[in-house]
N, C-alpha and C positions, 0 to 999 in steps of 0.2 A: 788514619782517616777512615770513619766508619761508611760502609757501602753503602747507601740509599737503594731501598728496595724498590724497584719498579714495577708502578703500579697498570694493573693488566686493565687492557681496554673493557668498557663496559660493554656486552652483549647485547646487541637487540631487545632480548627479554628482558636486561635490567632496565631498560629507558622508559622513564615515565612519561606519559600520555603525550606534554606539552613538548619536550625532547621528540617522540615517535613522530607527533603531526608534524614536529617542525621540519624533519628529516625527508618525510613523509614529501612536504609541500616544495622539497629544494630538490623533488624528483630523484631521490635514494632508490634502489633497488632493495637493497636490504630491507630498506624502511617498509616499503608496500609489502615485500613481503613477512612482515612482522607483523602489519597491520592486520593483512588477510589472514593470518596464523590469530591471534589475539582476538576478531572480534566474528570470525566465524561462523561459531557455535550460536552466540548471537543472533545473526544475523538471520539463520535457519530458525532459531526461535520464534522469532519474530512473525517471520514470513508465513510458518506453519501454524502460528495462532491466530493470526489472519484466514488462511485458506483452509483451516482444518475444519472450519463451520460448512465446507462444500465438499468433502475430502469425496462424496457421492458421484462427482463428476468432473474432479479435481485428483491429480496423483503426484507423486515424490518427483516427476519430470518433470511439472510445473512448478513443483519449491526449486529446482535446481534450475530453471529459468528464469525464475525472480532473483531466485540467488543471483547468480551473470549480471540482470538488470540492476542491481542494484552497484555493484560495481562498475556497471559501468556508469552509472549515474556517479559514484564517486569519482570517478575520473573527468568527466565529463567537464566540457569548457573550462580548461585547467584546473580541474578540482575546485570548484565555484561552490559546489554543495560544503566540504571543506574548508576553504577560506570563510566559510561563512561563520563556521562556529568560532566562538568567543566566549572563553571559559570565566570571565569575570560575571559574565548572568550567572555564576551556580552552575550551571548544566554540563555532567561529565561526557566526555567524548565517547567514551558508547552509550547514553545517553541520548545523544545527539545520532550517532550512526543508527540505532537501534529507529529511532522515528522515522529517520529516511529509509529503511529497509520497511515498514510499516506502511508509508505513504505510497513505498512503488509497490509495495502487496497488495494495496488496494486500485492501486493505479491498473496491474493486471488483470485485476477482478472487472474493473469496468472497461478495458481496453479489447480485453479477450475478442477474437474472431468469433468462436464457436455460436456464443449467446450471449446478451444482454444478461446482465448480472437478474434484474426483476424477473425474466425467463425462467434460470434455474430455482429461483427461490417457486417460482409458480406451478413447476412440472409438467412444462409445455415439451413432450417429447422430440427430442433430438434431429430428427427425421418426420417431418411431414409429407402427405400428398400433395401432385402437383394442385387436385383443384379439392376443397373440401367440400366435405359434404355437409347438407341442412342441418344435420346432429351437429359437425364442428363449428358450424358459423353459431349457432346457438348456445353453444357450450363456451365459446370464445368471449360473445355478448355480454352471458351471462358473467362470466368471471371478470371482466372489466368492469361491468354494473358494481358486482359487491368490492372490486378492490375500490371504487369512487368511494364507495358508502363506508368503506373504513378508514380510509381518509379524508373523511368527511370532517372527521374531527382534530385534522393537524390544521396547523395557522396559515394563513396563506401564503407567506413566506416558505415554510418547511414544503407545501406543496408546490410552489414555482419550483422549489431544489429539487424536489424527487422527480421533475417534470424533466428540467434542463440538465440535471448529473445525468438519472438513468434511466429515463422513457429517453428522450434527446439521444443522450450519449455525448454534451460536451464536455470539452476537458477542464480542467479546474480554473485557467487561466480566464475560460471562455465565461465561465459562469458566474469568476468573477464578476469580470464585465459587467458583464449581463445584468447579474442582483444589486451590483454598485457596493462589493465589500472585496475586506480582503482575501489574497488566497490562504492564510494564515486562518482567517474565518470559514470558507470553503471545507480545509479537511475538518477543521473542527467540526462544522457543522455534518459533514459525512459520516463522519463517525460516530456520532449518537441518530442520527436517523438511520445509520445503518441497522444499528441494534434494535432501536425500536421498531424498523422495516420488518427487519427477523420476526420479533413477538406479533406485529400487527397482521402480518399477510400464513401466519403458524395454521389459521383455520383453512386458509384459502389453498393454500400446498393441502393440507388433508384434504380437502374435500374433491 
């Protein structure tokens, strides 16, 4: 009678994506950590093409706190961010990780303690006097005059966003609200006013 060779357990790196999540979501140790091994590198990409446009007032301590945040946003409310994906849309699971590590990269940029995101982009030094002087109040006037006037020309919608994301400071869920759309619209909308933020306010940082 001929032996039957037995066949050796599949390793963690052999388990494709749907296998990893589902291991993943049944609370494996192996699983997470296979996951955190596999989409890592990733994850740092992400995060550091996001913050690399600040790297002036931004450092590799803060991609390694997004990093954490981001984790633990994957864990979070039973891995809710997780259960969420559903690979019948087409969309591959780092795919999908790769965007939530993107949304909380941004998430940190407006959250930050330090300074309001429009701050850094403006080069309003880090440290002020406690009272300013008739040069600062003038020079302050002045640079809100010309940021109105070059947004003079975005919709009135784009300008309530720029008002309630990052003059405000609320958070996505808030401004949902607020505009009467989704949050799903929100980052989108973030992230092309981000870019365009960048090019529009480019005179306003030089000068």
């Amino acid at each position: 009678m001929p032996v039957l060779a037995i066949r050796p357990a599949a390793s963690p790196k052999d388990w494709i994506d749907a296998e990893l999540l589902r291991r993943v979501l049944r609370n494996e140790k192996a699983a997470w950590i296979e996951l955190v091994r596999r989409y890592r590198s990733l994850i740092y990409r992400c995060v550091t093409k996001v913050i690399g446009r600040y790297d002036s007032v931004l450092s590799s301590a803060d991609a390694d706190e997004i990093y954490a945040d981001v984790l633990i946003t994957l864990v979070r409310d039973d891995m809710r961010k997780l259960r969420l994906y559903d690979a019948r849309r087409g969309t591959k699971l780092s795919s999908w990780i790769g965007m939530i590590a993107t949304n909380v990269a941004y998430d940190y940029l407006r959250g930050t303690a330090r300074r309001p995101i429009l701050d850094r982009i403006d080069g309003i030094p880090e440290v002020q006097e406690d009272k300013a002087s008739p040069l600062d109040g003038l020079l302050s006037s002045e640079r809100r005059s010309r940021l109105n006037r070059m947004l003079s020309d975005y919709s009135d919608k784009d300008r309530a966003f720029v008002s309630l994301y990052y003059a405000q400071g609320l958070d996505a869920e808030e401004v949902a609200e607020e505009m009467k759309i989704s949050i799903k619209t929100v980052y989108s909308k973030k992230h092309k006013l981000l870019a365009r933020l960048q090019t529009t306010l480019a005179p306003l940082a030089a000068a």
